[in-house]
C-alpha positions as CSV (number, residue, x, y, z in Angstrom):
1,X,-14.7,32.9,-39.8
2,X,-13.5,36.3,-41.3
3,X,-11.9,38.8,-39.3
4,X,-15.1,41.2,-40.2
5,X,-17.4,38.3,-39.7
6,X,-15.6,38.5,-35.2
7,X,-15.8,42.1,-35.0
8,X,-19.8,42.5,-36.0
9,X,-20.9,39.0,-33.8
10,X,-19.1,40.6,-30.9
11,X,-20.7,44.2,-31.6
12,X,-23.6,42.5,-31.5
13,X,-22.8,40.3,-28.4
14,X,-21.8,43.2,-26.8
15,X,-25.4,44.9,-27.2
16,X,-27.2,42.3,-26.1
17,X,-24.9,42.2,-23.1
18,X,-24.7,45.8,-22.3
19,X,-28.7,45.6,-22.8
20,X,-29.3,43.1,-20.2
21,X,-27.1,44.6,-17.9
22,X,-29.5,48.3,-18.0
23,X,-32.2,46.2,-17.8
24,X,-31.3,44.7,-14.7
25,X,-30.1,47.5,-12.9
26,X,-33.5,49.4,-13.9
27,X,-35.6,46.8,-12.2
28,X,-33.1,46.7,-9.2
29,X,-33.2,50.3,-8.8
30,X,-35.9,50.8,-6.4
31,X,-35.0,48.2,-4.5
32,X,-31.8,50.2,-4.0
33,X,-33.2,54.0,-4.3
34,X,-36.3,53.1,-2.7
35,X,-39.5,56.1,-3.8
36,X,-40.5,58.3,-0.6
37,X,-43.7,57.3,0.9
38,X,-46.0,59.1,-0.2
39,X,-45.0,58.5,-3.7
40,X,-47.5,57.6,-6.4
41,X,-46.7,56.3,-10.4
42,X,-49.7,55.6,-11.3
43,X,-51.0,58.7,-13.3
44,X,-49.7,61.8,-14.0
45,X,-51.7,63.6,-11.8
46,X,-50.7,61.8,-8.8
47,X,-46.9,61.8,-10.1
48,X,-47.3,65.8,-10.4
49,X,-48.1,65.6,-6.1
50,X,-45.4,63.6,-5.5
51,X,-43.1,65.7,-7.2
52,X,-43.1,68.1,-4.4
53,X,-41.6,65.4,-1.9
């Protein structure tokens, strides 16, 4: 395998890595950040309430 042929598989490898790694913390974030009651996502209209929390 070429020396150019390394680099752009572990560009790539590295993407896919770093990508799986944000994804995880994002969907462990609210287990460690927990919302304040009260707190609603659901519509904009309810998020514009909560903001005041």
């Amino acid at each position: 395998m070429t020396r150019v042929a390394r680099i752009v598989l572990a560009v790539l490898a590295g993407a896919v890595a770093g990508s799986l790694v944000n994804m995880g913390l994002v969907n462990i974030g609210p287990f460690v950040v927990p919302l304040p009651e009260g707190a609603a996502l659901l519509s904009s209209a309810r998020l514009r309430t909560s903001e005041s929390m």
